[in-house]
Residue, then its C-alpha position, 0 to 999 in steps of 0.5 A: x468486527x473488522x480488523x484493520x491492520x496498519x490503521x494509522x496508515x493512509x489506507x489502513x484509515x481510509x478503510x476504517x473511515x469507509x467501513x464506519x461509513x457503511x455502519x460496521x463496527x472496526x477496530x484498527x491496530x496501531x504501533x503508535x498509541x499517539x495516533x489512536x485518538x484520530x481513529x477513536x474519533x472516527x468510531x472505531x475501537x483501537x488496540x496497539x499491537x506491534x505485527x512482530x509481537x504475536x502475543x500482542x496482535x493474537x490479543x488484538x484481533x479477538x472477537x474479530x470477523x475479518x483482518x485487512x492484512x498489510x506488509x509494511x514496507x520501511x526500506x529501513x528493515x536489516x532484511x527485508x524478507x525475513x521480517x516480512x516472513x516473521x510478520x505473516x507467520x505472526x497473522x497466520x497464528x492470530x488468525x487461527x487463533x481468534x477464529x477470524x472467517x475473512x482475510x483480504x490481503x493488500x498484494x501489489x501488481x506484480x505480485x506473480x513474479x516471486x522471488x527476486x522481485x524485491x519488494x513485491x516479494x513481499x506481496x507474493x508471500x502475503x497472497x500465500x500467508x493463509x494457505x491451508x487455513x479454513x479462511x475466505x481469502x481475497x487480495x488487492x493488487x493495485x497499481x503505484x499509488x498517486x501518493x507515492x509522488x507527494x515525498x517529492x513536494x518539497x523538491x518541487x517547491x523549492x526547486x521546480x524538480x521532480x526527480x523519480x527513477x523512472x524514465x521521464x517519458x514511461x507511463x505506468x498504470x498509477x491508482x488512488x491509494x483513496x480508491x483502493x481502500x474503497x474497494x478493500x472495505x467493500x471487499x471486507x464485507x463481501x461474502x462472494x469473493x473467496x479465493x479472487x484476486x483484484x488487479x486494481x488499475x486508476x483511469x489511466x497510465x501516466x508518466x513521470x513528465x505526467x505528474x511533474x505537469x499535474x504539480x506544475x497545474x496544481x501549483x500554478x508553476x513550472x515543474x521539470x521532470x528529471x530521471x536519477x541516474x542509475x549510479x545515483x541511486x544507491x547514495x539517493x535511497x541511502x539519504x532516505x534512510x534506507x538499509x542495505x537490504x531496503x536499498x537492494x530490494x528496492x532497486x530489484x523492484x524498479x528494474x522489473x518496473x522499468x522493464x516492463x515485467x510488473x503489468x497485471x497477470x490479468x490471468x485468473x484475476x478480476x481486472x478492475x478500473x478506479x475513478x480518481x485521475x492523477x489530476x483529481x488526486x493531487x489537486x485534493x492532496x494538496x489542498x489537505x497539505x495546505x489545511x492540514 
């Protein structure tokens, strides 16, 4: 049985629906029981466990064969890395002690860089979580997911604005987080694979002033991209909800973007291209936003 943590979550789904597909039998972890009818309807069974719960996630995962792993990431933690530490010693025990054989983690590009790289910290302590245990470990680095652009819909509805952190001209290697759960669930049932790490790209860079036309195709209206000023950014994350901490790793995450520093190692690494263009993504998540 496969053991999908953050089921409820758009990847975490989309590889339950893509290993339910390929007839293997899942159970997916939640934190919300409110969401387990979608999965449930799927054909997967569904436990609630909270990751910071070890008693709770040990029982969840037994009579497991392979756990999907995930950091989340709230921007709303008092401590960003503490917690992600809490939550990857929490994996480390239910994998030992429910006899899970498999474990392929979803890192993040730029996984490599270690400390003080914000957020992807978080990946790089996930892709070492397992060190030392008698488990096929395997690890996902995709690029910034197309999806990450749908929190700015209603900006660019209601005012013709997208507004990203980025300069407006700098393209970035971006991936459909739809493509990364189905090369996760493929990877789930692979038995040749221990020890790889994926750096997982979509068909091309883009830029912010790339997306803004993508919204502006898919919407049939003129969409200006727009950079935040770098002394905004601590008030625009802070109205997001986000934590002194969630805000300070944030911004040492997107430094190391715009500098250039979070490419692929493309060392030691199996480099792999997905299908989905920017273009494709957004035309079809739009129209499940507008069915939906």
């Amino acid at each position: 049985m496969h053991i999908i943590t953050g089921a409820s979550g758009q990847v975490g789904s989309a590889v339950v629906a893509n290993l339910i597909k390929k007839g293997e039998t899942v159970k997916g972890i939640i934190h919300d029981e409110k969401k387990a009818d979608k999965l449930k309807k799927l054909g997967a069974e569904v436990a609630v466990a909270d990751a910071f719960d070890l008693q709770a996630l040990t029982k969840a995962t037994q009579g497991g064969s392979t756990l999907f792993a995930i950091t989340p990431e709230t921007g709303r933690n008092d401590d960003v890395i503490a917690d992600t530490k809490k939550i990857l010693a929490n994996y480390r025990a239910a994998v030992e002690a429910s006899g899970i054989q498999k474990v392929v983690g979803l890192s993040s590009m730029g996984a490599q860089l270690g400390e003080s790289s914000g957020n992807l910290y978080m990946s790089y302590l996930l892709e070492r979580a397992f060190n030392g245990l008698d488990v096929q470990t395997t690890f996902i680095r995709p690029a910034y997911y197309f999806s990450n652009w749908m929190m700015y819909l209603p900006a660019i509805k209601e005012q013709g604005v997208l507004a990203s952190f980025y300069l407006v001209d700098m393209q970035i290697a971006m991936v459909s987080p739809m493509d990364v759960a189905q090369y996760a669930a493929d990877l789930l049932t692979k038995n040749d694979d221990n020890g790889k790490i994926y750096e997982l790209f979509g068909p091309g860079y883009y830029s912010t002033q790339d997306v803004a036309d993508a919204f502006a195709d898919t919407l049939g209206k003129a969409v200006k991209a727009e950079q935040i000023p770098r002394d905004q950014w601590d008030k625009t994350l802070k109205q997001t909800g986000f934590s002194p901490d969630g805000i300070k790793n944030f911004i040492e995450m997107t430094d190391l973007v715009i500098a250039g520093k979070t490419a692929a190692e493309a060392k030691g690494t199996t480099v792999l291209k997905a299908s989905t263009t920017l273009q494709q993504y957004i035309n079809q998540a739009l129209r499940v936003k507008e069915t939906a």
